[in-house]
N, C-alpha and C positions, 0 to 999 in steps of 0.2 A: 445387516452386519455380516460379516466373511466369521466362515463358520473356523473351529479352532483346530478344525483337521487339517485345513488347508496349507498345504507344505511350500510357504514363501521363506526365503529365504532372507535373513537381517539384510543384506545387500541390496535384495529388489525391492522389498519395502523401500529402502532409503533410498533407491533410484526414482520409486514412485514418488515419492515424499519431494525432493528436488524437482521432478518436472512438473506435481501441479504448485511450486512457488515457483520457478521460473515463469510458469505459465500466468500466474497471479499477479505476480510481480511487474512482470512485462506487459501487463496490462494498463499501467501506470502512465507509460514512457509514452502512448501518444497526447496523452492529455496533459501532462507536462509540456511537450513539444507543442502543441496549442497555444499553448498559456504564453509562454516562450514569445513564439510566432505573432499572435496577434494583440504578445504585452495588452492583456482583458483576462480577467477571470470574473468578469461579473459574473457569467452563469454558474457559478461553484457556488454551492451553496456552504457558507461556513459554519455553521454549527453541523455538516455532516462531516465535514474535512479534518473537521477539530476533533467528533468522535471517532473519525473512524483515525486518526492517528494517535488518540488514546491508545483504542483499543489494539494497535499494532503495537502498539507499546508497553500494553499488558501483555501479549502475545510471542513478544521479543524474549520478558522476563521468563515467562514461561519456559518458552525456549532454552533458556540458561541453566533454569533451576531443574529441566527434564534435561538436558547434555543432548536436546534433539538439532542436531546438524541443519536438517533443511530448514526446520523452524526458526533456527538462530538466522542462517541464511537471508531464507527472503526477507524476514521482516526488517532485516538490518537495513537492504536494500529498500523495499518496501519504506520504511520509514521516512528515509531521505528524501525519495520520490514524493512522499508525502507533505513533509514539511518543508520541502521546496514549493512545494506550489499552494500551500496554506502562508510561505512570506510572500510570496508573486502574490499574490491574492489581495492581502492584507497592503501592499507596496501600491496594486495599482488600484485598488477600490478608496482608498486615499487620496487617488491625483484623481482620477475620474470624475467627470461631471457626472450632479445629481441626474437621478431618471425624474425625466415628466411622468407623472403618470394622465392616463388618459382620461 
């Protein structure tokens, strides 16, 4: 933990705040762009897509009820990203022929 002498300024904190969710976030956009591209999301697993866009979504609230900027931010984004590709998912695991298994 960053000790509480350290003279950061409200400003840089929230610039740092902002780039590790931009950074988070944009993490998203090529596995969406996947999903997109080869219309397949078999490999997603849905019960982690399902939690993890709970928990962005507990995360969001957060965000709201702390008046925290980056937080409200990415998760907003984040969300989207999210539950775009939990409907892809859901859209094409539906039309997809069953797996053999071997």
């Amino acid at each position: 933990m960053l000790s509480q002498t350290a003279n950061f300024s409200a400003a840089a904190v929230e610039k740092l705040g902002f780039a590790a969710a931009f950074c988070t976030t944009a993490a998203f956009v090529p596995q969406l762009v996947r999903v997109v591209r080869l219309r397949s999301a078999r490999d997603i697993s849905l019960p982690t897509f399902l939690m993890f866009s709970i928990g962005v979504f507990l995360w969001l609230l957060y965000g709201l009820y702390t008046g925290s900027k980056p937080v409200i931010a990415s998760n907003v984004v984040t969300l989207v990203l999210s539950l775009s590709i939990l409907v892809l998912k859901l859209r094409d695991d539906r039309h997809a022929p069953e797996e053999i298994e071997p």
